[in-house]
N, CA, C and O atoms as a Tinker XYZ file with bonds, in Angstrom:
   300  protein
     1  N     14.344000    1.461000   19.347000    73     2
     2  CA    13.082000    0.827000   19.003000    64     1     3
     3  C     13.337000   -0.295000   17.998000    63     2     4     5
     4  O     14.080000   -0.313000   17.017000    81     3
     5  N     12.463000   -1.294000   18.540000    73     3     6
     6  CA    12.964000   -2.688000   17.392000    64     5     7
     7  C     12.109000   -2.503000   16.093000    63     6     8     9
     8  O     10.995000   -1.986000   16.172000    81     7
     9  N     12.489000   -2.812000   15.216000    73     7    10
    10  CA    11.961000   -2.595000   13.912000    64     9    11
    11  C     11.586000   -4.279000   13.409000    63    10    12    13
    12  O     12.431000   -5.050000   12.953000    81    11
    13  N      9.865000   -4.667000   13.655000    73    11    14
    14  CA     9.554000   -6.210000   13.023000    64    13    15
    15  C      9.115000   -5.875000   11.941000    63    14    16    17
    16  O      9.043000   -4.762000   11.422000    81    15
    17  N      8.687000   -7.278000   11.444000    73    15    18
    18  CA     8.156000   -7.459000    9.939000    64    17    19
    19  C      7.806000   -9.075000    9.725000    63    18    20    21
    20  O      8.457000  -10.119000    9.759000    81    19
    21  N      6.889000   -8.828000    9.567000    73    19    22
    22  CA     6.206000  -10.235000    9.746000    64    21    23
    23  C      5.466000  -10.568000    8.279000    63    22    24    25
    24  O      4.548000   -9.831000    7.921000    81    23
    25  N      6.021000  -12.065000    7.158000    73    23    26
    26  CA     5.114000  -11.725000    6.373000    64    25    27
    27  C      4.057000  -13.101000    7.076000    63    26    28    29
    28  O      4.352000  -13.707000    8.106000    81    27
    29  N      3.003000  -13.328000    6.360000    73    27    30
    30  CA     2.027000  -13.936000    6.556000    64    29    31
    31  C      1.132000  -14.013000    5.506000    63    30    32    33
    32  O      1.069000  -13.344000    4.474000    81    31
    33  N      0.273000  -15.156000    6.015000    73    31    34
    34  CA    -1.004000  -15.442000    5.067000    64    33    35
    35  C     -1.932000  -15.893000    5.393000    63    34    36    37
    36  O     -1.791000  -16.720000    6.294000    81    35
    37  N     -3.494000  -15.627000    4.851000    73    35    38
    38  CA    -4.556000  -15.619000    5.109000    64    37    39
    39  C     -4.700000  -17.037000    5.766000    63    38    40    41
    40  O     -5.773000  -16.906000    6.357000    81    39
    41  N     -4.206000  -18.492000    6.055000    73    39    42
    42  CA    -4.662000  -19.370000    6.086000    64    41    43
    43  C     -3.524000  -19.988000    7.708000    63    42    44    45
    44  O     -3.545000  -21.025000    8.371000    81    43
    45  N     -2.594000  -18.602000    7.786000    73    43    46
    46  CA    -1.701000  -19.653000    8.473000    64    45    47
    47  C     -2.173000  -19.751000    9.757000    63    46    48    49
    48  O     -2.662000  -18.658000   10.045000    81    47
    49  N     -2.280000  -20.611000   10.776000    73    47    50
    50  CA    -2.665000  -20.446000   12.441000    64    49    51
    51  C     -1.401000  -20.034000   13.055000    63    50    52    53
    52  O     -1.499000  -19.430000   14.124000    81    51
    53  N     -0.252000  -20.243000   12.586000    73    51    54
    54  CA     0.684000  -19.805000   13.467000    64    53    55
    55  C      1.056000  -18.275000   13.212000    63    54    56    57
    56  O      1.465000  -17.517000   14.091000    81    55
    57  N      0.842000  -17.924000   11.817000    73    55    58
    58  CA     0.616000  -16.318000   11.423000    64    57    59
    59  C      0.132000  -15.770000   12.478000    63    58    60    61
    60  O      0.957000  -15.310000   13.267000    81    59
    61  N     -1.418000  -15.643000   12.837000    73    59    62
    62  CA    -2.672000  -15.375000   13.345000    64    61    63
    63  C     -2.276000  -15.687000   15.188000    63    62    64    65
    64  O     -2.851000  -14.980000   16.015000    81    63
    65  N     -1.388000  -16.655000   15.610000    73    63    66
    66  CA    -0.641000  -16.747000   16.852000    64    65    67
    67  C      0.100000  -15.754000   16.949000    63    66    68    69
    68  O     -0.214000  -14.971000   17.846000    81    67
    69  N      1.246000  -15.424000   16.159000    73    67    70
    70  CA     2.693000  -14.968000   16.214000    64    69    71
    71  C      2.031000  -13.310000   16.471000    63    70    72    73
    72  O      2.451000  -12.713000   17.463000    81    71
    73  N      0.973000  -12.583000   15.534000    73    71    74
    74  CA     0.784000  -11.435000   15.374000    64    73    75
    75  C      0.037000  -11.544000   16.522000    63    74    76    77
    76  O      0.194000  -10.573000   17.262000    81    75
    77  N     -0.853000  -12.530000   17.007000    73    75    78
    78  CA    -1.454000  -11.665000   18.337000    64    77    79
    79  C     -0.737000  -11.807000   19.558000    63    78    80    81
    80  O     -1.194000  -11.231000   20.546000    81    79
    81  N      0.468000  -12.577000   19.676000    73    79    82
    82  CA     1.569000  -12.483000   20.484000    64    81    83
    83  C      2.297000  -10.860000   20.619000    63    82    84    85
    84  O      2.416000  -10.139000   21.610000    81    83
    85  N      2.625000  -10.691000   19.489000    73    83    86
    86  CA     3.136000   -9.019000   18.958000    64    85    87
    87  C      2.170000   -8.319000   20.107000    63    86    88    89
    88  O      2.508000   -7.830000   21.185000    81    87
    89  N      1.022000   -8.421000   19.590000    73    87    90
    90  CA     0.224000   -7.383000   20.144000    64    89    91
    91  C      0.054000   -7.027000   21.336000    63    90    92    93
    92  O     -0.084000   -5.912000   21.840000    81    91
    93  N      0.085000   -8.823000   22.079000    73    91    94
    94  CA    -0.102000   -8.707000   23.222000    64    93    95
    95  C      1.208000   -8.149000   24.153000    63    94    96    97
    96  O      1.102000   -7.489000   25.187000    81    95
    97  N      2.140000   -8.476000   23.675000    73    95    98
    98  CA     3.496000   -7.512000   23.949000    64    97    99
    99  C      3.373000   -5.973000   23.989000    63    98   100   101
   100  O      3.734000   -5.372000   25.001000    81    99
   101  N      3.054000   -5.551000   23.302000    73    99   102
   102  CA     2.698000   -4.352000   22.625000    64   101   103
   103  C      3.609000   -4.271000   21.886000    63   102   104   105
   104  O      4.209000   -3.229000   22.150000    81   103
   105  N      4.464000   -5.245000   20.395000    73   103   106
   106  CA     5.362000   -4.642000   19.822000    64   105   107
   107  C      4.236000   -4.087000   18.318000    63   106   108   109
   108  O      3.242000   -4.645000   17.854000    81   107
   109  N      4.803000   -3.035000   17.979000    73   107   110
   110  CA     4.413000   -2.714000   16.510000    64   109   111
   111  C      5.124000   -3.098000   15.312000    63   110   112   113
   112  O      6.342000   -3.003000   15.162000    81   111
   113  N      4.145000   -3.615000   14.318000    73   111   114
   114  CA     4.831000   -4.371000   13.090000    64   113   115
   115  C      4.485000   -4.047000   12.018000    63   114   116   117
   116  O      3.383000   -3.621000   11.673000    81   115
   117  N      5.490000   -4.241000   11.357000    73   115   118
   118  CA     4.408000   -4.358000    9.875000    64   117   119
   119  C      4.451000   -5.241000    9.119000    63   118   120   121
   120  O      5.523000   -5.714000    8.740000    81   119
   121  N      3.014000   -5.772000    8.631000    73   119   122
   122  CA     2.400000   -6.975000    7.903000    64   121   123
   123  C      2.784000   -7.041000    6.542000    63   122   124   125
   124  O      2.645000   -6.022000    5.866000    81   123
   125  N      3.236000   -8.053000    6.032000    73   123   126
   126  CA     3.040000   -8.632000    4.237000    64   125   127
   127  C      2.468000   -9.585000    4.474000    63   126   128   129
   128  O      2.956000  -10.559000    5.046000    81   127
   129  N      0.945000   -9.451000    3.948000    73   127   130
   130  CA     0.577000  -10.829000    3.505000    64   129   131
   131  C      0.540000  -11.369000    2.134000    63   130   132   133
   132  O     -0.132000  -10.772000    1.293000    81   131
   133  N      1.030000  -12.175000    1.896000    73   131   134
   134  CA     1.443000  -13.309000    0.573000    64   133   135
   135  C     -0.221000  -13.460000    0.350000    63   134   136   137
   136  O     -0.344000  -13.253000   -0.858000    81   135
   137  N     -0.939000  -13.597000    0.644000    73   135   138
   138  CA    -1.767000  -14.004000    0.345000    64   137   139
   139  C     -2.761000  -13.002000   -0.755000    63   138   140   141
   140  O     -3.581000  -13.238000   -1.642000    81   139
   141  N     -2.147000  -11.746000   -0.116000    73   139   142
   142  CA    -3.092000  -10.257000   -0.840000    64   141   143
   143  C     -1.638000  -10.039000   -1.711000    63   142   144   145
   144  O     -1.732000   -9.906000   -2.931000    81   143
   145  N     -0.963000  -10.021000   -1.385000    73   143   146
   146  CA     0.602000   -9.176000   -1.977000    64   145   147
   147  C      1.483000  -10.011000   -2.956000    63   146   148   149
   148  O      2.261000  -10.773000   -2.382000    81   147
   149  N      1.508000  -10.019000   -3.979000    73   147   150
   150  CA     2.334000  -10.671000   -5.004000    64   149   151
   151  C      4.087000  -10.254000   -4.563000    63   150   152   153
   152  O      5.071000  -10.900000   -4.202000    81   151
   153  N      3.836000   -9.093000   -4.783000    73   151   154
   154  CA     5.484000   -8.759000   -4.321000    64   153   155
   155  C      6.282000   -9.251000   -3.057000    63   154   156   157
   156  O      7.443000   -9.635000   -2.914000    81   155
   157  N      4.915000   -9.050000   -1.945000    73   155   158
   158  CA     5.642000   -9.492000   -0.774000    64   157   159
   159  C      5.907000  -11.365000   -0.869000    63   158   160   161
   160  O      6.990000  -11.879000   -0.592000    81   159
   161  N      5.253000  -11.786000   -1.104000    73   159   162
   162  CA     5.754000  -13.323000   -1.455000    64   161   163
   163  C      6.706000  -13.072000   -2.181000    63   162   164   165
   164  O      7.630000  -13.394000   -1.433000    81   163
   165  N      7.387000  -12.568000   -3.530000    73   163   166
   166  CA     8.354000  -12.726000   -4.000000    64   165   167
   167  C      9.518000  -12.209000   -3.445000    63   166   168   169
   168  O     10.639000  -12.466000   -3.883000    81   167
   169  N      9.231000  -11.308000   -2.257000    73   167   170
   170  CA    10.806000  -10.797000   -1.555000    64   169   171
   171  C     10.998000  -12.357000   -0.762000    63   170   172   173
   172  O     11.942000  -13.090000   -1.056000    81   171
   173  N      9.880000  -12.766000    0.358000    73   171   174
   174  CA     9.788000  -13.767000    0.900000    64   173   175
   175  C     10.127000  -14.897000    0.398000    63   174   176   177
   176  O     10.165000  -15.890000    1.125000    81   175
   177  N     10.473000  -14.976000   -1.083000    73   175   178
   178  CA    11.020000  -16.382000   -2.069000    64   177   179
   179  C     12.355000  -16.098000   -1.935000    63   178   180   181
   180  O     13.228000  -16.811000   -1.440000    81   179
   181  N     12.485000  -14.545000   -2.611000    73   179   182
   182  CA    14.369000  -13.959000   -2.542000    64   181   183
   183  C     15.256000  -13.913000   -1.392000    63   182   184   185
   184  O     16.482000  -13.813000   -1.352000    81   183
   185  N     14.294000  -14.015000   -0.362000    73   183   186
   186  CA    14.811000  -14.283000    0.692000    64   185   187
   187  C     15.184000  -15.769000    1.137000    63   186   188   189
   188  O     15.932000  -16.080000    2.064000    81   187
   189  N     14.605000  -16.481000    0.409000    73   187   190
   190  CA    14.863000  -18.268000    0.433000    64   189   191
   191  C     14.023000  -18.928000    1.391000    63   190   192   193
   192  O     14.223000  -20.038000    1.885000    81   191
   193  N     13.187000  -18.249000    1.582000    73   191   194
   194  CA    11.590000  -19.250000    2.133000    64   193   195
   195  C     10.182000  -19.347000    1.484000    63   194   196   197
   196  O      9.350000  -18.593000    0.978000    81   195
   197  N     10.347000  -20.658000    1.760000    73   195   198
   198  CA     8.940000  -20.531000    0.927000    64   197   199
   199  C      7.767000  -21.281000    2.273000    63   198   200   201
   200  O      7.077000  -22.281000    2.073000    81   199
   201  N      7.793000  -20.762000    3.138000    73   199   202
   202  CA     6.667000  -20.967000    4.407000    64   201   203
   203  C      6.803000  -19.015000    5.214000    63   202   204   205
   204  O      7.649000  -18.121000    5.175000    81   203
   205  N      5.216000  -19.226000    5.947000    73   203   206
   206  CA     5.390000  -18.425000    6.569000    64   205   207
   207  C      4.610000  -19.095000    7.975000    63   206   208   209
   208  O      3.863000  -20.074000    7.998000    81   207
   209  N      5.151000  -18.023000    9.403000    73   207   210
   210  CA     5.598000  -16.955000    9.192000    64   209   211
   211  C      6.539000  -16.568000    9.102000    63   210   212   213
   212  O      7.206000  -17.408000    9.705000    81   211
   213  N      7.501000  -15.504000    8.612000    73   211   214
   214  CA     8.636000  -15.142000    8.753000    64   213   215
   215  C      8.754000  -13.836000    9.382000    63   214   216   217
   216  O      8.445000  -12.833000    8.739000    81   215
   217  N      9.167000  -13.756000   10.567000    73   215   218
   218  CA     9.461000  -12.749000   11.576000    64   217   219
   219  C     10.707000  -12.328000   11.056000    63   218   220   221
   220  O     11.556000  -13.199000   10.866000    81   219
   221  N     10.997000  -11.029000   10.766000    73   219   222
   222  CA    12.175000  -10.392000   10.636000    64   221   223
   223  C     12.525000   -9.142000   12.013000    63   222   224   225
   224  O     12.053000   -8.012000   11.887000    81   223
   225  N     13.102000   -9.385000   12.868000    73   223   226
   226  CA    13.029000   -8.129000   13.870000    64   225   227
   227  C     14.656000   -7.696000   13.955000    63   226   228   229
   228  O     15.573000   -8.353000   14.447000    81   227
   229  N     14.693000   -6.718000   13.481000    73   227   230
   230  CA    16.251000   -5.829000   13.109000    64   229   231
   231  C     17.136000   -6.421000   12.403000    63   230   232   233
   232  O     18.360000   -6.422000   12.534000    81   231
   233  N     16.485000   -6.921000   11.656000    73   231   234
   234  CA    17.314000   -7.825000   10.229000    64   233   235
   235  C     17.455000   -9.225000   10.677000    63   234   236   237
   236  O     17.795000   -9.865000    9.681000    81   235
   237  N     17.354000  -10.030000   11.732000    73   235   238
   238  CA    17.189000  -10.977000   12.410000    64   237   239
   239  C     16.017000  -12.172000   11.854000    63   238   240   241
   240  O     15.362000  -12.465000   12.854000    81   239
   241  N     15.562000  -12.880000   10.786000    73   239   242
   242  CA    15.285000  -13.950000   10.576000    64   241   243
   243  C     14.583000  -15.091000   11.705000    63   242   244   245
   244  O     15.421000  -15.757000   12.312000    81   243
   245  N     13.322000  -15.334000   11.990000    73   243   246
   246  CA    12.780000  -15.817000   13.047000    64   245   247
   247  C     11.451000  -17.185000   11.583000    63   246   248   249
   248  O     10.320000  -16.991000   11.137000    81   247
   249  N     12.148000  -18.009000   11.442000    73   247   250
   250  CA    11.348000  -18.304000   10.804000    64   249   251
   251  C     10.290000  -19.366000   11.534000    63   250   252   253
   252  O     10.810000  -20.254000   12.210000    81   251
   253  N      8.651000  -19.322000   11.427000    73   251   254
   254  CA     7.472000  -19.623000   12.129000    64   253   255
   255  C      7.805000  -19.452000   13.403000    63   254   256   257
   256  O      8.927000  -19.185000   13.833000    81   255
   257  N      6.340000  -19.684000   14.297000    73   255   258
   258  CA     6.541000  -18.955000   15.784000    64   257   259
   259  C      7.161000  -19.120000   16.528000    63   258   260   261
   260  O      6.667000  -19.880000   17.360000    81   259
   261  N      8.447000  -18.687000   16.830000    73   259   262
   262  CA     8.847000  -19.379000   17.962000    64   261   263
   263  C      9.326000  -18.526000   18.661000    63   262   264   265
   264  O     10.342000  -17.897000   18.368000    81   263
   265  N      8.494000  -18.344000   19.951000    73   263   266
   266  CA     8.450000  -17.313000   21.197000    64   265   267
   267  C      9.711000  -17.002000   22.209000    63   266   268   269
   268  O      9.966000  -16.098000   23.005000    81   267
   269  N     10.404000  -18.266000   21.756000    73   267   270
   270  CA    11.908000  -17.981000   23.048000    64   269   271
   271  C     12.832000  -17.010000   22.064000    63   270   272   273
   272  O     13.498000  -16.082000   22.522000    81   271
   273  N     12.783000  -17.354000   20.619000    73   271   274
   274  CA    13.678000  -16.784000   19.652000    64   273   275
   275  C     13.157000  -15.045000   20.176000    63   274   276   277
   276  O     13.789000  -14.209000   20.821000    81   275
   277  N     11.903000  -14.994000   19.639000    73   275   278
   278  CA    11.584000  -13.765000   19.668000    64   277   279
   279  C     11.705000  -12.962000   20.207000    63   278   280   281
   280  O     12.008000  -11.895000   19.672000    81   279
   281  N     11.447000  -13.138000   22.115000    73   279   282
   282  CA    11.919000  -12.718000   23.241000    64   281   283
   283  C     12.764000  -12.526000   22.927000    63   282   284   285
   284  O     12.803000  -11.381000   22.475000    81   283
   285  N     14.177000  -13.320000   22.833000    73   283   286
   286  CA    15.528000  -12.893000   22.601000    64   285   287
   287  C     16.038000  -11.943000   21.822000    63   286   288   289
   288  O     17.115000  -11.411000   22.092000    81   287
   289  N     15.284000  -11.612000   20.717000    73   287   290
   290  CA    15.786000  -10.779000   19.794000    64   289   291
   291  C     15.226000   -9.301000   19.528000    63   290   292   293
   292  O     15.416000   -8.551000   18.570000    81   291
   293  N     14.259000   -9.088000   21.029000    73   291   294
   294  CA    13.413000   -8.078000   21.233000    64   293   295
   295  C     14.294000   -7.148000   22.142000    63   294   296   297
   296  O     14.387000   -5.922000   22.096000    81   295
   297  N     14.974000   -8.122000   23.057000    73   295   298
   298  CA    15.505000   -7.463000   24.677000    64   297   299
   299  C     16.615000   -6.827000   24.033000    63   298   300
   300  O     17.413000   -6.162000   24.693000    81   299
């Protein structure tokens, strides 16, 4: 089972794309939003980005939406 992690924020459109992509897949994730979460933005800084979204799927780095990456790192 793939293990995602998506952080996000209240304002992004490609956030709000990427997660209802997830869904429509049926993958299960779990959310940080920067926007509610102080901490989760600061892992998301320590991690050396400062945009979201940032897709993490099995330690794998997917930074904003991009659907061919994702596919790939699902199969």
């Amino acid at each position: 089972m793939n293990k995602v992690e998506i952080y996000s924020s209240d304002t992004c459109i490609n956030c709000i794309k990427a997660k209802e992509y997830l869904e429509e897949i049926e993958v299960n994730y779990i959310e940080y939003n920067i926007s509610r979460d102080l901490e989760a933005k600061r892992e998301l800084i320590s991690m050396g980005y400062m945009s979201v979204p940032l897709i993490v799927i099995n330690g794998e780095h997917v930074l904003g939406f991009d659907k061919k990456r994702i596919d790939d790192l699902l199969d």
